[in-house]
N, CA, C and O atoms as a printed pandas DataFrame, in Angstrom:
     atom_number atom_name residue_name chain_id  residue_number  x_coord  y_coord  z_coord
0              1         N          UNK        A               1    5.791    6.290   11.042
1              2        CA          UNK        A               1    4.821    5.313   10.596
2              3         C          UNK        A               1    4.523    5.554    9.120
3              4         O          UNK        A               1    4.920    6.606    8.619
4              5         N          UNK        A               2    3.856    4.662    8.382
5              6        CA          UNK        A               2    3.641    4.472    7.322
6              7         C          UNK        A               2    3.336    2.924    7.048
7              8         O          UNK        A               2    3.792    1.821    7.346
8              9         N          UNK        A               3    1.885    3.719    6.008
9             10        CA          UNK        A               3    0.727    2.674    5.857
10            11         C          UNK        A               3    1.722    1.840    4.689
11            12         O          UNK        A               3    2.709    2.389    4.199
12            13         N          UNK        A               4    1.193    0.088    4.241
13            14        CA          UNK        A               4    1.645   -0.943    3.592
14            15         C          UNK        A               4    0.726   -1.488    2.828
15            16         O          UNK        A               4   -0.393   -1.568    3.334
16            17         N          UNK        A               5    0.824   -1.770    2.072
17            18        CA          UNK        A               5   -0.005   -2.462    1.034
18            19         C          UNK        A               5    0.353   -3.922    1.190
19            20         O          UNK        A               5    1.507   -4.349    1.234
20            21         N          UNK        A               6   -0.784   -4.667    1.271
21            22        CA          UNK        A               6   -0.660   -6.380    1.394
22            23         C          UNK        A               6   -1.249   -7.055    0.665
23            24         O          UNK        A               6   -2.194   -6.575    0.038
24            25         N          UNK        A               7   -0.816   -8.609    0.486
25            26        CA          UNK        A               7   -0.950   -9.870   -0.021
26            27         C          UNK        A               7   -2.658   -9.469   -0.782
27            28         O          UNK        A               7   -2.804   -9.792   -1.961
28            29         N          UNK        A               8   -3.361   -9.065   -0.350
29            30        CA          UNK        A               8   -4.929   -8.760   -0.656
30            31         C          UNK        A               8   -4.742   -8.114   -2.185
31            32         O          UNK        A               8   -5.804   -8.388   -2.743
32            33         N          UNK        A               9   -4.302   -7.735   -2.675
33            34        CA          UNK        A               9   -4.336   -7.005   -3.358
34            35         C          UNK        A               9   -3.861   -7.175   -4.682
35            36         O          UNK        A               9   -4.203   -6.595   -5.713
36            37         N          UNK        A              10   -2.903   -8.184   -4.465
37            38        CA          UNK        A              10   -2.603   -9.178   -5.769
38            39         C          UNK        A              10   -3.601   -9.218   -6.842
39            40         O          UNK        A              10   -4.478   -9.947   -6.379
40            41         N          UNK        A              11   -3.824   -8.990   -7.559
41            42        CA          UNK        A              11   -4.561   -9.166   -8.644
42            43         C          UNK        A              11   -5.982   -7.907   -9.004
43            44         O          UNK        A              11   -6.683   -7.688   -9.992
44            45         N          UNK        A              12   -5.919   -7.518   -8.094
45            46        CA          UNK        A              12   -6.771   -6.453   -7.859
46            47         C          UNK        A              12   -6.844   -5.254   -8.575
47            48         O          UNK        A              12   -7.702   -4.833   -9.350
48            49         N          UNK        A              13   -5.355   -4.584   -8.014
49            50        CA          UNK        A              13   -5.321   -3.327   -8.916
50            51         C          UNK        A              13   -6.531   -2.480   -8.750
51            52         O          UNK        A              13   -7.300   -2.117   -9.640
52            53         N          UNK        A              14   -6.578   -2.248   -7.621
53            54        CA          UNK        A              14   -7.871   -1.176   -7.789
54            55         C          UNK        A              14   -7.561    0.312   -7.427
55            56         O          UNK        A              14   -7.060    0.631   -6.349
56            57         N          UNK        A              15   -7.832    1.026   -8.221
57            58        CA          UNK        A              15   -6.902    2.239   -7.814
58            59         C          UNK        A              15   -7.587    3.390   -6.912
59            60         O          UNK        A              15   -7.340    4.588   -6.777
60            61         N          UNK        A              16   -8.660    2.427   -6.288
61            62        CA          UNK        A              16   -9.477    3.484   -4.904
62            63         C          UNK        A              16   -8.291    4.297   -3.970
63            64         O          UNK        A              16   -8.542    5.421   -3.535
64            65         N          UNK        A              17   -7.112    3.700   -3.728
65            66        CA          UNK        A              17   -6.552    3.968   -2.578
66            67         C          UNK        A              17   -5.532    5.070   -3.829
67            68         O          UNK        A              17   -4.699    5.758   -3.239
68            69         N          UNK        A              18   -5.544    5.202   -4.912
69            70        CA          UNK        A              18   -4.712    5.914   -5.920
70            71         C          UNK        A              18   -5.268    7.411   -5.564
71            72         O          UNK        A              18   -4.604    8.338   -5.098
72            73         N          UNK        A              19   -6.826    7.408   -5.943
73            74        CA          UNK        A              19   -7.664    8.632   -6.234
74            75         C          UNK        A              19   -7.481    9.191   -4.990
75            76         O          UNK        A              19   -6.757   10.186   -5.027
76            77         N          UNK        A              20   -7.939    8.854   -3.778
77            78        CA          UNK        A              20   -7.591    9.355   -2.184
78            79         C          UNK        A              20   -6.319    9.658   -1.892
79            80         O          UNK        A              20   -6.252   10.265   -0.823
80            81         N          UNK        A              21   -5.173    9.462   -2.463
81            82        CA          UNK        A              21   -3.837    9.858   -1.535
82            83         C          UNK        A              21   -3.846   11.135   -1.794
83            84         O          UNK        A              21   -4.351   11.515   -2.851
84            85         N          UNK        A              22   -3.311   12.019   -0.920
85            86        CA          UNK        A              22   -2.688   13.383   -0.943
86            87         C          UNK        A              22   -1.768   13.712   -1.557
87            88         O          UNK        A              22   -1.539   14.824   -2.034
88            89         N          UNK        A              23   -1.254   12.926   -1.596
89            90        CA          UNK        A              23    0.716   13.040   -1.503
90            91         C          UNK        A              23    0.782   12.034   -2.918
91            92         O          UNK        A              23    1.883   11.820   -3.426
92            93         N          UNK        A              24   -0.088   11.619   -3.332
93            94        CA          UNK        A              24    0.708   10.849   -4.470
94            95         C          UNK        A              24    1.650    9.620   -4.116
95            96         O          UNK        A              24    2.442    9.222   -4.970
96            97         N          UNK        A              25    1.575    9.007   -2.858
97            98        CA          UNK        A              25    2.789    8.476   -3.034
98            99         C          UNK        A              25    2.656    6.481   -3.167
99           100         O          UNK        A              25    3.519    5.675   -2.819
100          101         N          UNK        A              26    1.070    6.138   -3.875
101          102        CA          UNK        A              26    0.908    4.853   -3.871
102          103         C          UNK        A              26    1.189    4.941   -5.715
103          104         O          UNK        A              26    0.509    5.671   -6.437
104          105         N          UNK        A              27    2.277    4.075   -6.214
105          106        CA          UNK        A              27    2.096    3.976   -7.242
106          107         C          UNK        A              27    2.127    1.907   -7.597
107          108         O          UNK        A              27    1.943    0.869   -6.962
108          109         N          UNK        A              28    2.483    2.340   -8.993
109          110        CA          UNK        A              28    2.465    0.522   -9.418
110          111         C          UNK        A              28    3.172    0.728  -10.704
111          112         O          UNK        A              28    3.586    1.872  -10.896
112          113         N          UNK        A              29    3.407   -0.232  -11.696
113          114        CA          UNK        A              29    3.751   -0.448  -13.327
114          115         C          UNK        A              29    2.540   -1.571  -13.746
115          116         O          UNK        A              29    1.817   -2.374  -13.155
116          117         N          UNK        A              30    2.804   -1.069  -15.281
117          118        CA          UNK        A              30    1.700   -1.977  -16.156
118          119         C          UNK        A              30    2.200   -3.318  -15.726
119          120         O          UNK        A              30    1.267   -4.100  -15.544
120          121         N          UNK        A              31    3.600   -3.919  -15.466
121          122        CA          UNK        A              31    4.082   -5.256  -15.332
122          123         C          UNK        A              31    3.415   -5.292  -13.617
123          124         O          UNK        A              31    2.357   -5.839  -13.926
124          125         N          UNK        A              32    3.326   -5.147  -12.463
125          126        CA          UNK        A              32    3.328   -5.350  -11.636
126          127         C          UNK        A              32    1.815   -5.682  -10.964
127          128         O          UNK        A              32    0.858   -4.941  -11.192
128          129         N          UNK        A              33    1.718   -6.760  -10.195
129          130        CA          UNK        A              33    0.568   -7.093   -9.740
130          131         C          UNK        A              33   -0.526   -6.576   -8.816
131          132         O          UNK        A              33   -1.642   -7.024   -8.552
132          133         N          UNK        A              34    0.272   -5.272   -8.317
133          134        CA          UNK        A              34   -0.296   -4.566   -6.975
134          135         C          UNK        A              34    0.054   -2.904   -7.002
135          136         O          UNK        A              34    0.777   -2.392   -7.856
136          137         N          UNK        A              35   -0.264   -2.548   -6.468
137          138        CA          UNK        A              35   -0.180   -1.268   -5.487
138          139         C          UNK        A              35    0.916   -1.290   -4.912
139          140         O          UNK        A              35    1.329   -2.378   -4.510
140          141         N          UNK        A              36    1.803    0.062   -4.681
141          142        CA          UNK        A              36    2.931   -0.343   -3.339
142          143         C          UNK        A              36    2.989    1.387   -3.145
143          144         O          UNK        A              36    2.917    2.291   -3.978
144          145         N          UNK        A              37    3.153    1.397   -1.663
145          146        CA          UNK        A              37    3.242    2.543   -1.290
146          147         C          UNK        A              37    4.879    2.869   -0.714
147          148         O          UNK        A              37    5.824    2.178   -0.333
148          149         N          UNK        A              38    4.603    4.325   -0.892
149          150        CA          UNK        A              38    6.195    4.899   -0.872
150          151         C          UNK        A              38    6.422    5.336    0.741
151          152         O          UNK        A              38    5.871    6.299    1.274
152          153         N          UNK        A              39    7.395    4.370    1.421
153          154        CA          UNK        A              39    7.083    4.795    2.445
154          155         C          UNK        A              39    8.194    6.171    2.737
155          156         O          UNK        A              39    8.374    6.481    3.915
156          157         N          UNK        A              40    8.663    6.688    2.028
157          158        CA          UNK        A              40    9.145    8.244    1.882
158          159         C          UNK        A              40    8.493    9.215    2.012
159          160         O          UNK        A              40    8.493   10.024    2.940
160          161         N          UNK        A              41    7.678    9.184    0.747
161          162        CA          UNK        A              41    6.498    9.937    0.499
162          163         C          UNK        A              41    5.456    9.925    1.214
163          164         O          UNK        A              41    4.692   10.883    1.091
164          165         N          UNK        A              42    5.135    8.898    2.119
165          166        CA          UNK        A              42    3.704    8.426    3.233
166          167         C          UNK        A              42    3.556    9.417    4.246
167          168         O          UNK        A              42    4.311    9.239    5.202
168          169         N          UNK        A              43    2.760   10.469    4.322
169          170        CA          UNK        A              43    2.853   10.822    5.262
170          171         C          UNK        A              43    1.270   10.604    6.237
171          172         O          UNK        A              43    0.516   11.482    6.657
172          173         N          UNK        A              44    1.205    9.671    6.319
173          174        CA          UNK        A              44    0.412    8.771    7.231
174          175         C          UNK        A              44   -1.397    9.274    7.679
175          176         O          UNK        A              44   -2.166    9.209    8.638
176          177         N          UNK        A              45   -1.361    9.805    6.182
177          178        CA          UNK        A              45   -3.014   10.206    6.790
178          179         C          UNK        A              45   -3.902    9.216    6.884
179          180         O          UNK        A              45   -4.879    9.563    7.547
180          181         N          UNK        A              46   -3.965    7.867    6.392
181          182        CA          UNK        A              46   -4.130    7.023    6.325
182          183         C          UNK        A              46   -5.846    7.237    5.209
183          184         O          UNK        A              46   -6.757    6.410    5.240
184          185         N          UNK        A              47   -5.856    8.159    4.593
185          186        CA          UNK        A              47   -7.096    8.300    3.709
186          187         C          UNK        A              47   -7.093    6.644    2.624
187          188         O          UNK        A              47   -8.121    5.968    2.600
188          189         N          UNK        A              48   -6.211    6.332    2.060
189          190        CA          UNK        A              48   -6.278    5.090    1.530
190          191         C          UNK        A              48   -7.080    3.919    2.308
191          192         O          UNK        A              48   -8.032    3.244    1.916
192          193         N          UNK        A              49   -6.432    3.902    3.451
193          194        CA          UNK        A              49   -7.212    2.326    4.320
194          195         C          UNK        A              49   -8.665    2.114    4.294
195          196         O          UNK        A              49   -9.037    0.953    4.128
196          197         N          UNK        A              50   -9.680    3.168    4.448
197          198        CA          UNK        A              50  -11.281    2.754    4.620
198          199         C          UNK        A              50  -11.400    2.688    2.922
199          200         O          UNK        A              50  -12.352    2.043    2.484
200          201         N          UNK        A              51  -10.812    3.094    2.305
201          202        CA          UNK        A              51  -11.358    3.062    0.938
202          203         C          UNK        A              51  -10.868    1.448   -0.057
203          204         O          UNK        A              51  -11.510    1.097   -1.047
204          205         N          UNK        A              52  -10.057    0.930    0.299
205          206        CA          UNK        A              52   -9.388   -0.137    0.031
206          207         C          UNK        A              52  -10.615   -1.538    0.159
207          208         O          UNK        A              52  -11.241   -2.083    1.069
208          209         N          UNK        A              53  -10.504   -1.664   -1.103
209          210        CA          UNK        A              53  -12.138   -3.256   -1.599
210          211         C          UNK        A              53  -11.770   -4.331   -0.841
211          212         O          UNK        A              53  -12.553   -4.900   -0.081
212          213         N          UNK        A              54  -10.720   -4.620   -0.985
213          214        CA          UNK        A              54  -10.127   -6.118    0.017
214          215         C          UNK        A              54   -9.153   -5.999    1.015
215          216         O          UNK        A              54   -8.175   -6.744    1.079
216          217         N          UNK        A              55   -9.394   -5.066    1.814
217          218        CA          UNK        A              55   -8.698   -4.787    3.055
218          219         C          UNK        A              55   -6.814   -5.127    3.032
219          220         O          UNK        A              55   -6.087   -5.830    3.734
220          221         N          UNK        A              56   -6.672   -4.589    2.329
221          222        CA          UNK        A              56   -5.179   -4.710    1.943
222          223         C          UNK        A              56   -4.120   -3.574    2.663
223          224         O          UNK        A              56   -2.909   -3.752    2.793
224          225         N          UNK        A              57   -4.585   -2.831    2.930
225          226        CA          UNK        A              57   -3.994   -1.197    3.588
226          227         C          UNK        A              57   -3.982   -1.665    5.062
227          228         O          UNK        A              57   -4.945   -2.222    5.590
228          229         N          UNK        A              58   -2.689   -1.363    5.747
229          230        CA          UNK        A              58   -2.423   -0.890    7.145
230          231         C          UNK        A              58   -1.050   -0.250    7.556
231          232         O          UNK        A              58   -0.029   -0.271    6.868
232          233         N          UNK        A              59   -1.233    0.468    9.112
233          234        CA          UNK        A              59   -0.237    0.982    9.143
234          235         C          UNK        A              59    0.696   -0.025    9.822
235          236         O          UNK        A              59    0.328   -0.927   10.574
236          237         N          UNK        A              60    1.884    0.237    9.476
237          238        CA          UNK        A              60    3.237   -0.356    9.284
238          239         C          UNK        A              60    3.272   -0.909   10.785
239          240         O          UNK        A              60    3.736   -2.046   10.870
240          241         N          UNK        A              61    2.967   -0.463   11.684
241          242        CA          UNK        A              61    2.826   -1.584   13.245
242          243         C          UNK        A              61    1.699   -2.261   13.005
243          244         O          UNK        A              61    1.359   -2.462   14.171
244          245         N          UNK        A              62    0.858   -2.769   12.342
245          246        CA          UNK        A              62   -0.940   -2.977   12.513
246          247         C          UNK        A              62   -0.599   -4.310   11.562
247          248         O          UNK        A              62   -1.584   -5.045   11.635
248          249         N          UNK        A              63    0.481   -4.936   10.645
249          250        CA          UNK        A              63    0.315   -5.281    9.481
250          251         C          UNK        A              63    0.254   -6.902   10.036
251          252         O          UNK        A              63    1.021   -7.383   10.870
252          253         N          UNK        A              64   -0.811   -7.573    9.379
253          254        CA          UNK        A              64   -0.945   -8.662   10.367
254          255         C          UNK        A              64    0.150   -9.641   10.392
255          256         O          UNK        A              64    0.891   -9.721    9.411
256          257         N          UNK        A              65    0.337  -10.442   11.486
257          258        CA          UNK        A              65    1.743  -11.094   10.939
258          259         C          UNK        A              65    1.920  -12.359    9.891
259          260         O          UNK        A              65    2.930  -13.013    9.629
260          261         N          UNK        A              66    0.632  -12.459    9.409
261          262        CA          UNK        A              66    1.381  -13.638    7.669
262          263         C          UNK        A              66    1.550  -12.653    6.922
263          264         O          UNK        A              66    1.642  -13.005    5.746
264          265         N          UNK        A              67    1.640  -11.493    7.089
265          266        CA          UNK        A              67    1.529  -10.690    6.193
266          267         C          UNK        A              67    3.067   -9.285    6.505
267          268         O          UNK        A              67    3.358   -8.215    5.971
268          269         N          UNK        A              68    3.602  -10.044    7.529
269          270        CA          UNK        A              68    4.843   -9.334    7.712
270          271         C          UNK        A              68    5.915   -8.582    6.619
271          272         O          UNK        A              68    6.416   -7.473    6.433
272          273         N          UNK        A              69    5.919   -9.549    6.198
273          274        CA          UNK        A              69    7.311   -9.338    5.296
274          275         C          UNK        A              69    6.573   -8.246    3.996
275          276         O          UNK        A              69    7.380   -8.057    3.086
276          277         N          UNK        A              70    5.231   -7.541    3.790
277          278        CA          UNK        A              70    4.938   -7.006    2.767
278          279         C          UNK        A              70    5.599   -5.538    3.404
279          280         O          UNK        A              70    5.192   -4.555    2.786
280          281         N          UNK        A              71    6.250   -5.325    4.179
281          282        CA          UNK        A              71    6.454   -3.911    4.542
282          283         C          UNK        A              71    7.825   -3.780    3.944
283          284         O          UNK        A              71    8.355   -2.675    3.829
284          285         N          UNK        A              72    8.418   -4.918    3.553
285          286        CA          UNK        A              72    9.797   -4.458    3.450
286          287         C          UNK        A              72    9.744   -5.077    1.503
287          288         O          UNK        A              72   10.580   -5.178    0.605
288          289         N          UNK        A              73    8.655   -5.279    1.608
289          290        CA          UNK        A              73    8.048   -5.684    0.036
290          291         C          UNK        A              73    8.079   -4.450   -0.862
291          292         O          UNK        A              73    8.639   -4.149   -1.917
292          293         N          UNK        A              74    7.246   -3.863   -0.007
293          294        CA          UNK        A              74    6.578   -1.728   -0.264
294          295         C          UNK        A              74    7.998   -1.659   -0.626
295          296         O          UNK        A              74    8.175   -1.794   -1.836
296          297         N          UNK        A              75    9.098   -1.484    0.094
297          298        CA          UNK        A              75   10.095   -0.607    0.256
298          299         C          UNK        A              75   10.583   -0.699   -0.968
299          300         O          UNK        A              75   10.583    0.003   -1.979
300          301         N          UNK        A              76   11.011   -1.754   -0.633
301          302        CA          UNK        A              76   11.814   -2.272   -1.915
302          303         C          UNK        A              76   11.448   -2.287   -3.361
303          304         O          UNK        A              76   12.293   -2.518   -4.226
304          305         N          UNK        A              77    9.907   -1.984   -3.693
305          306        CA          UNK        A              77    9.774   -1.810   -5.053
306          307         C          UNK        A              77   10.208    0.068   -5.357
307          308         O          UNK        A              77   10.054    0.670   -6.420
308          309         N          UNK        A              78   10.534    0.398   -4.589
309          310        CA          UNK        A              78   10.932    2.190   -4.647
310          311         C          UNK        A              78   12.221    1.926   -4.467
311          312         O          UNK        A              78   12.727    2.971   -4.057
312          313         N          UNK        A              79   13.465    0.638   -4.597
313          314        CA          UNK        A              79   14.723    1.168   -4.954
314          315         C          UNK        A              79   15.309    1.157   -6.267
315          316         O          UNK        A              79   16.420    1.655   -6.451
C-alpha cells in the first residue's frame, strides 16, 4: 500500500503533508501544480493524510473513484 495525492490539491501546494513525512518521500518542482508522492519511498504511515487542508491524501485502495487514475498520476511523475 501506499498513500496518493489527488485532484484536491491542484493549486494548493501546501506543504503540511511535506513537514510530517518520515521518509521524505512527497516531493513536487517549482513548474508543477501539486504534491506527488513516491510510491517507492511510501512506507505507509499515513502521517500526511489528517494533516492535509483539502483532503487530498489517501491510501492507494481508499482513492475515491473520480479520482482513480491520480494513483498512476503519483507514479509517473517519479519516472
Amino acid at each position: 500500500m501506499t498513500y496518493v495525492i489527488c485532484e484536491p490539491c491542484i493549486g494548493t501546494k501546501d506543504a503540511s503533508c511535506v513537514d510530517v513525512c518520515p521518509v521524505d518521500c512527497i516531493h513536487t518542482t517549482d513548474e508543477a501544480e501539486m504534491y506527488y508522492i513516491d510510491p517507492i519511498e511510501c512506507i505507509d504511515c499515513g502521517a500526511c493524510e489528517p494533516v492535509c487542508p483539502v483532503t487530498a491524501i489517501f491510501p492507494d485502495f481508499d482513492v475515491p473513484d473520480e479520482w482513480e487514475e491520480w494513483t498512476k498520476v503519483n507514479a509517473d511523475f517519479f519516472l
